[in-house]
Backbone as CSV, one residue per row, in Angstrom:
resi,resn,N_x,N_y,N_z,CA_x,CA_y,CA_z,C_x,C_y,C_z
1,UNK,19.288,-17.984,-5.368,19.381,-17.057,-6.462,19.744,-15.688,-5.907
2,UNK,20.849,-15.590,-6.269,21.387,-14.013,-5.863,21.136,-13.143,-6.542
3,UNK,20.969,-11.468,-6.634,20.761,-10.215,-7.799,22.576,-10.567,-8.757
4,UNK,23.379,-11.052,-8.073,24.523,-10.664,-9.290,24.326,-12.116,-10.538
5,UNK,23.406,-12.832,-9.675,23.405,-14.246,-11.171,22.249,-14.338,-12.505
6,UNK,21.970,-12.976,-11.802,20.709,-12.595,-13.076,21.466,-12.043,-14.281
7,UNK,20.784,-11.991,-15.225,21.202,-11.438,-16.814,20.973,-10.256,-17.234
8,UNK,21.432,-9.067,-18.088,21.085,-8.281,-18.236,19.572,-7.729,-18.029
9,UNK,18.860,-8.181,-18.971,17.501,-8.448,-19.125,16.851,-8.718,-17.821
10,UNK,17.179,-9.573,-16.991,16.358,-9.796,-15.796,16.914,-8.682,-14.664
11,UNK,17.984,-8.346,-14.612,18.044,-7.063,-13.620,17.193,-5.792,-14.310
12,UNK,17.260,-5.563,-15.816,16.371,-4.555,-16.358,15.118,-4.409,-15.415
13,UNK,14.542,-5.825,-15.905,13.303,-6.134,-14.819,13.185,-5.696,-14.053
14,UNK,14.529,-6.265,-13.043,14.098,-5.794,-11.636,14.110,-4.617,-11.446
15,UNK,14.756,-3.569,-11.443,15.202,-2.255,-11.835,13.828,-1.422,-11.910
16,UNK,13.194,-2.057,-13.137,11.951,-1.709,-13.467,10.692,-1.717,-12.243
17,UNK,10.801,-2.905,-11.998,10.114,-3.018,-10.989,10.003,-2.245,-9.638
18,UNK,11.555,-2.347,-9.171,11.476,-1.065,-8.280,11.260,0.268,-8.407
19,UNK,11.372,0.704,-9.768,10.926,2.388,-9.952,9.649,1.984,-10.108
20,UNK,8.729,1.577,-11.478,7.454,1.785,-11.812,6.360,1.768,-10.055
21,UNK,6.328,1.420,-9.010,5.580,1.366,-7.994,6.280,2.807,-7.198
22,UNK,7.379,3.482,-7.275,7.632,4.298,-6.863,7.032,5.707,-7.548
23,UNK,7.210,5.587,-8.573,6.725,6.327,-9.543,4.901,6.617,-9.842
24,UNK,4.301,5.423,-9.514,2.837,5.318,-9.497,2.696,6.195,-7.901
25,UNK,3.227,6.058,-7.593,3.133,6.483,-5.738,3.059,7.964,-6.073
26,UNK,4.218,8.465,-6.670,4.430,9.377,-6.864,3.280,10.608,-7.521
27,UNK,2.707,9.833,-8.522,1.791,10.112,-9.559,0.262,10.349,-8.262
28,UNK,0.554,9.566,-7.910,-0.848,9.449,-6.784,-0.933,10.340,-5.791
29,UNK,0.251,10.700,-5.637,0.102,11.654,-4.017,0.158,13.244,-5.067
30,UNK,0.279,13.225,-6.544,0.042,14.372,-6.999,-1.097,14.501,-7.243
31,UNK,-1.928,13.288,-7.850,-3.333,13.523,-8.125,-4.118,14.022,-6.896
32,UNK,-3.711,13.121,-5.853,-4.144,13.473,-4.421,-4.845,15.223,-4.014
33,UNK,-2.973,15.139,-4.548,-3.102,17.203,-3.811,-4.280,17.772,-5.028
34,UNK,-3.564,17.150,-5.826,-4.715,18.318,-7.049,-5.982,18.319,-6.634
35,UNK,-6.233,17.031,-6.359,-7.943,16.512,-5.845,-8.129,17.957,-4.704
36,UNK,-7.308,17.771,-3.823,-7.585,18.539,-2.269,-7.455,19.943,-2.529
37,UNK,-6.020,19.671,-3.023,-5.632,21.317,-2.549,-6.100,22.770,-3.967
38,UNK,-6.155,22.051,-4.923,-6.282,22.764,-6.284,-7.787,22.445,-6.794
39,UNK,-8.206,21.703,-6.297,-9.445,21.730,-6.650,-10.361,21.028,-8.267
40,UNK,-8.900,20.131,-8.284,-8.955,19.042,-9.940,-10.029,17.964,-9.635
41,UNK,-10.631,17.969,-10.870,-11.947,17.069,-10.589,-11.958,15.953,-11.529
42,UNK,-11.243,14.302,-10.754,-11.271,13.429,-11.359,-12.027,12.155,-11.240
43,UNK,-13.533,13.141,-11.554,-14.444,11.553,-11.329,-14.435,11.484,-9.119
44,UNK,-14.308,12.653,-8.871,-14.281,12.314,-7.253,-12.885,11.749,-7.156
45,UNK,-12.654,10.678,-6.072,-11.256,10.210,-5.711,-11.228,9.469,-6.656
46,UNK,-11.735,8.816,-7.336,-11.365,7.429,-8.011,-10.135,7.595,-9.040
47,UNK,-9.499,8.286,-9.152,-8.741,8.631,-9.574,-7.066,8.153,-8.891
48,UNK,-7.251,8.710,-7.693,-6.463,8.763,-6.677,-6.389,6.991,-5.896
49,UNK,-7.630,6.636,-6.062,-8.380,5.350,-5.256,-7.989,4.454,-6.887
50,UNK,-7.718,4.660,-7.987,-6.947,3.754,-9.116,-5.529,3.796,-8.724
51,UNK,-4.763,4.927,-9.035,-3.632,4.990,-9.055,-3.161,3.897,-7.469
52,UNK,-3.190,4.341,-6.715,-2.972,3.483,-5.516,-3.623,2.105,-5.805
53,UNK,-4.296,1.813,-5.885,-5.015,0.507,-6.340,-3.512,0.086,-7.639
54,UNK,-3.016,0.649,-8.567,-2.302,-0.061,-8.993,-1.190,0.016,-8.698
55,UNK,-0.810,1.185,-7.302,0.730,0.947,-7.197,0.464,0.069,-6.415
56,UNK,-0.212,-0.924,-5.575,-0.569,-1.865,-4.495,0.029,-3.129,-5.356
57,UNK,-0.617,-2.966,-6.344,-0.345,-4.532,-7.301,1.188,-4.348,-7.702
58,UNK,1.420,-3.497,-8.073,2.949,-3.344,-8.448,3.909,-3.615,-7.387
59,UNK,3.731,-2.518,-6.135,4.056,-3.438,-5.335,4.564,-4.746,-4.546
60,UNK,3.456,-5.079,-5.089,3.264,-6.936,-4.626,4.369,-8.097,-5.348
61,UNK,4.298,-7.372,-6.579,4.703,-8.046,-7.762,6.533,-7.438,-7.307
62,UNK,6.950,-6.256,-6.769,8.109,-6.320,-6.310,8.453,-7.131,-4.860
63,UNK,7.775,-6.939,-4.159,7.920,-7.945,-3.180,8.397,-9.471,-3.298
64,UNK,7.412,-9.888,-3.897,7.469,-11.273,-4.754,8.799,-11.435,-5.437
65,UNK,9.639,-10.341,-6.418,10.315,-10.215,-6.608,11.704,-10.670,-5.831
66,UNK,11.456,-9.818,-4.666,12.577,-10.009,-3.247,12.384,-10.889,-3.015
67,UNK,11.180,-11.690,-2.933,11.375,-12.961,-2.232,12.130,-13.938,-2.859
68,UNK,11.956,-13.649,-3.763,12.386,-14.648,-4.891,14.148,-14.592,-4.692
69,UNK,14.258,-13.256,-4.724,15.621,-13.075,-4.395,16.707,-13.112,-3.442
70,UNK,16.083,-12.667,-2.337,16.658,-12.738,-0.994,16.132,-13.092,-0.513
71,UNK,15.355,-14.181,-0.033,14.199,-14.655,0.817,14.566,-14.100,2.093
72,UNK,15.460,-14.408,2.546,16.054,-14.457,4.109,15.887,-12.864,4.699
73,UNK,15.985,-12.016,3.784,15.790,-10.355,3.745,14.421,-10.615,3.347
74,UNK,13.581,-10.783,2.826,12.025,-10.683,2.986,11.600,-11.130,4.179
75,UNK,11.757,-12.453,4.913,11.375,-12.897,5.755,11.617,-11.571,7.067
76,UNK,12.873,-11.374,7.050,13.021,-10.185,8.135,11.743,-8.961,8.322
77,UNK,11.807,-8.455,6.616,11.324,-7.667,6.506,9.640,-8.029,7.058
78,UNK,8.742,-9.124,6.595,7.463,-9.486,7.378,7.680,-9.978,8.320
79,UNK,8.938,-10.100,9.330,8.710,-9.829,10.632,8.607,-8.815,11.191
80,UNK,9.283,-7.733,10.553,9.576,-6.443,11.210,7.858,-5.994,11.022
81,UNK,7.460,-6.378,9.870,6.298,-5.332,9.525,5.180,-6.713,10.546
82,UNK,4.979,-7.568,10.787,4.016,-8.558,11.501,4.395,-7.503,12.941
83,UNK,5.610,-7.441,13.725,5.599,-6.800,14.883,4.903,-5.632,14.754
84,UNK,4.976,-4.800,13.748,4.928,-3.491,14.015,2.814,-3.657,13.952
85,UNK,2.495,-4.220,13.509,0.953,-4.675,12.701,0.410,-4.839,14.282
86,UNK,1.594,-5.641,15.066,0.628,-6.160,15.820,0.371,-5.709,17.424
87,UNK,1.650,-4.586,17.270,2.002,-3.666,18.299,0.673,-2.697,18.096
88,UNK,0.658,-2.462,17.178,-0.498,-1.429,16.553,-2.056,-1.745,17.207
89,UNK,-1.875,-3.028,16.935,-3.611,-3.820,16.943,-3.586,-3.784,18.555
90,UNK,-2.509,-4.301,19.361,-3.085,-4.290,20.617,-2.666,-3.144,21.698
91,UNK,-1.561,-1.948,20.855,-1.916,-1.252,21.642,-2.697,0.406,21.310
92,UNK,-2.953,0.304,20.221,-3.641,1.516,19.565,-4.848,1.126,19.501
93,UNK,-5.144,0.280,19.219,-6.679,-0.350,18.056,-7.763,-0.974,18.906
94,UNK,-6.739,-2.144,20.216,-7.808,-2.429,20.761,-8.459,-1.803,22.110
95,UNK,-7.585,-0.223,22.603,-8.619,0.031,23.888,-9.192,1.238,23.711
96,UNK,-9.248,1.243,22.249,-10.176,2.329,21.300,-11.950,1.516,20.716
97,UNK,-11.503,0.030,20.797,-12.995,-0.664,20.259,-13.189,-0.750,21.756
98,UNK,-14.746,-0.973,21.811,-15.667,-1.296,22.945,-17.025,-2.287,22.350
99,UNK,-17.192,-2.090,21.082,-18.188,-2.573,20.685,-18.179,-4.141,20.254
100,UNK,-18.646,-4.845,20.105,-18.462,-6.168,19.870,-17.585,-6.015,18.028
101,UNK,-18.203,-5.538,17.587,-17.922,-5.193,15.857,-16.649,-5.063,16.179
102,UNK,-16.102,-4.041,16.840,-14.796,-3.188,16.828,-13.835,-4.503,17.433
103,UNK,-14.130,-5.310,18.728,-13.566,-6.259,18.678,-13.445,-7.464,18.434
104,UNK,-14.253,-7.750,17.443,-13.734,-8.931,16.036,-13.025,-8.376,15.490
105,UNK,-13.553,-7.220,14.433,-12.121,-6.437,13.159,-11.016,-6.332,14.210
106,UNK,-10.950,-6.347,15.493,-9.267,-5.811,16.084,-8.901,-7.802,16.371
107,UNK,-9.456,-8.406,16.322,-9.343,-9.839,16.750,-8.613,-10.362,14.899
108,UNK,-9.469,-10.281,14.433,-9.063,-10.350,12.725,-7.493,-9.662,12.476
109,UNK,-7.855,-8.641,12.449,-6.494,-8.080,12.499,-5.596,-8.880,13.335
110,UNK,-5.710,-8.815,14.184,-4.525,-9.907,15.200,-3.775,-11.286,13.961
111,UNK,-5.181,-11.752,14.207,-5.177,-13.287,13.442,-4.268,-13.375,12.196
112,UNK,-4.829,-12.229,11.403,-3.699,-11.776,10.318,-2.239,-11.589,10.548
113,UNK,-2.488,-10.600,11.533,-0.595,-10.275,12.121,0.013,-11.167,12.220
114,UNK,-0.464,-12.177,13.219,-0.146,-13.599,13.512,0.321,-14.409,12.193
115,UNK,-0.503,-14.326,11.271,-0.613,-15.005,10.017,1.029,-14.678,9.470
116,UNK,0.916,-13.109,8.837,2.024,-12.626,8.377,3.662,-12.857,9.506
117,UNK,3.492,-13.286,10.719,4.872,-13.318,11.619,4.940,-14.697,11.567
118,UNK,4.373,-15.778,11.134,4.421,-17.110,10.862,5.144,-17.241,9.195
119,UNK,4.873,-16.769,8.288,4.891,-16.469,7.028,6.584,-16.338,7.215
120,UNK,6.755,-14.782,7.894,8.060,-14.256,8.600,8.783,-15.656,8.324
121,UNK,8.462,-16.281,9.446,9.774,-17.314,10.026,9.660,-17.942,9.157
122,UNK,8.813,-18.654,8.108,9.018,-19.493,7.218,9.879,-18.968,6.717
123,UNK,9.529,-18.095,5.954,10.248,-17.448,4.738,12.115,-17.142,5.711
124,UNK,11.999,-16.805,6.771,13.572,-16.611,7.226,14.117,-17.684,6.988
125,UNK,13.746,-19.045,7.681,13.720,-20.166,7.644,14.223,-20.844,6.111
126,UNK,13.316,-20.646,5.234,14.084,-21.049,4.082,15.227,-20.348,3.072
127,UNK,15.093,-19.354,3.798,16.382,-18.047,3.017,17.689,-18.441,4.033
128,UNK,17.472,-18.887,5.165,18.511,-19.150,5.840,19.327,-20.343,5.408
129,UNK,19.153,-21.198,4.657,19.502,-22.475,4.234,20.780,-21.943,3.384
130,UNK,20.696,-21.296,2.322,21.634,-20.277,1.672,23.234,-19.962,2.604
131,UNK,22.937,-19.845,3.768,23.982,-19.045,5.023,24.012,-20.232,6.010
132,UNK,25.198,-21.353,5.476,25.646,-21.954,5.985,25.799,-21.776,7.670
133,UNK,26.942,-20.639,7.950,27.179,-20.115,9.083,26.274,-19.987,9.842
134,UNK,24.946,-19.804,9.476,24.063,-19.228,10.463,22.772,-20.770,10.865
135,UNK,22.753,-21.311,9.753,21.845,-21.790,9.685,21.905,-23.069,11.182
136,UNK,22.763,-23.716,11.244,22.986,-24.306,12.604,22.392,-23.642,13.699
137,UNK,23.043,-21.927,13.964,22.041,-21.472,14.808,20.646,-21.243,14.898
138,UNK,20.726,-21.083,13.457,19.027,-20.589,14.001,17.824,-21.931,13.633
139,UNK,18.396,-22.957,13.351,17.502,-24.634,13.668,18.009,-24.450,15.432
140,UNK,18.832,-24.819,16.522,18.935,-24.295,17.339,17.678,-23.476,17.910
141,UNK,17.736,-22.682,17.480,17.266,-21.405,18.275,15.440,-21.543,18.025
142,UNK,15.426,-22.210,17.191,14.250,-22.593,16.296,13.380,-24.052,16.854
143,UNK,14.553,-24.698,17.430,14.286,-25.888,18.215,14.331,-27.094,17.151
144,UNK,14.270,-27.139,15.933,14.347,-27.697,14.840,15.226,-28.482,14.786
145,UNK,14.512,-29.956,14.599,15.860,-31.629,14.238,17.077,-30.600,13.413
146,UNK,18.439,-31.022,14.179,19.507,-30.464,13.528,19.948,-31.706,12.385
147,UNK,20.406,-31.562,11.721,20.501,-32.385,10.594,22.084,-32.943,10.748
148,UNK,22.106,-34.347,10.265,24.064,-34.820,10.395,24.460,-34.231,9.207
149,UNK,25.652,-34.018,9.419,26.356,-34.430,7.651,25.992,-36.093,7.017
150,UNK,25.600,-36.318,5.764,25.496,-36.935,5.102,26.483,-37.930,4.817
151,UNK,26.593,-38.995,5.383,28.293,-39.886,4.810,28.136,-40.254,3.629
152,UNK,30.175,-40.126,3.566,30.298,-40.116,2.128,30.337,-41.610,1.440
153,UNK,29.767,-41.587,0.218,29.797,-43.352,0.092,31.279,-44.076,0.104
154,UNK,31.094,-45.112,0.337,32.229,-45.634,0.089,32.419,-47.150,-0.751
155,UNK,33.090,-46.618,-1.962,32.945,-48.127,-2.725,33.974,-49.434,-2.698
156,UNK,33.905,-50.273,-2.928,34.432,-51.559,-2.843,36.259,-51.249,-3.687
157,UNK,36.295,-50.371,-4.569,37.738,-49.765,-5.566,38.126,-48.819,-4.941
158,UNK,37.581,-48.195,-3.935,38.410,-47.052,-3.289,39.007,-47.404,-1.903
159,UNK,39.919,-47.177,-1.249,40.753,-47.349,-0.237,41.145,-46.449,0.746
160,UNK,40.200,-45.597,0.694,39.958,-44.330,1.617,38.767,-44.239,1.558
161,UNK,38.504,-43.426,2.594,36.980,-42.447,2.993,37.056,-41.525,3.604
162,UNK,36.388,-40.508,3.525,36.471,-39.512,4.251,35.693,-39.296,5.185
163,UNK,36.090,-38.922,6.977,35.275,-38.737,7.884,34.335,-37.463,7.511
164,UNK,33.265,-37.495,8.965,32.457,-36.049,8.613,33.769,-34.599,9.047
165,UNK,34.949,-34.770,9.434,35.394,-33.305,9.515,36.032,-33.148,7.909
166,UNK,35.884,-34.397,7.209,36.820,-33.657,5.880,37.879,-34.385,5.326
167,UNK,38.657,-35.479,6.719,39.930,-35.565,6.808,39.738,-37.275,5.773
168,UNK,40.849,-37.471,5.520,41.066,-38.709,4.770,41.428,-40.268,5.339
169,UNK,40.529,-41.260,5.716,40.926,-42.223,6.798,41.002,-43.463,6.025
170,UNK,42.106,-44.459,6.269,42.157,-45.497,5.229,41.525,-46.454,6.172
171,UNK,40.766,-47.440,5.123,39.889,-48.647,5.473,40.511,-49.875,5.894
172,UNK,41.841,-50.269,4.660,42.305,-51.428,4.772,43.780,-50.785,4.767
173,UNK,44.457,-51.289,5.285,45.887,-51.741,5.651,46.707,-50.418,4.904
């Protein structure tokens, strides 16, 4: 499913989708300042701690979106973000814990990263199917049973067949 085979209505959607979480963001980092810098009093943060709380879900719901759409570009994208998660965890996060506590939550975290760079390759993995060209390489590269071409049937009224390059080979005489 490509963005140009959608319908009016469903690009609306999408459209939608990508502003409304930009826009909540937006809304949030104003409540934010007001909270800090101006001195606006909304219930404490919870205000600030909603708005983010629902651009998170919105969010998600665009993500989901992409996946749906470009898988093969999502998958990239939770690899890029699994590396960056996990660059983080072992070289920021873990020679800052000392405590047993500090290294489970940095062990967890890992486990997760791990989680999300597995996710990654799936998701590349099945967006790659789409991209003919590529997809040979990266089963290859992947180590993954390469698959034959499929032969074409051949019935008892027809007097040709076609090999796997395409070409046209006669049976009988």
């Amino acid at each position: 499913m490509k963005r140009s085979d959608l319908s009016k209505g469903q690009r609306r959607w999408f459209n939608t989708l990508l502003s409304v979480p930009v826009l909540m963001l937006a809304v949030s980092t104003i409540i934010r300042i007001g909270e800090e810098k101006l001195g606006w009093s909304f219930h404490g943060r919870e205000a600030f701690a909603f708005s983010f709380f629902l651009t998170t879900i919105l969010a998600g719901f665009v993500f989901w979106f992409l996946r749906e759409v470009a898988r093969a570009f999502y998958g990239g994208l939770e690899l890029i973000f699994a590396l960056i998660f996990i660059y983080f965890t072992i070289f920021v996060q873990l020679p800052k814990s000392g405590a047993h506590q500090d290294l489970i939550s940095t062990l967890a975290q890992l486990g997760g990263s791990l989680y999300v760079f597995v996710r990654g390759l799936d998701n590349l993995n099945q967006g790659l199917k789409d991209y003919s060209k590529v997809l040979p390489r990266w089963r290859w590269l992947t180590l993954a049973k390469l698959e034959k071409p499929k032969p074409v049937p051949v019935y008892p009224w027809t007097r040709k067949r076609v090999d796997a390059s395409g070409r046209r080979v006669k049976i009988w005489g």
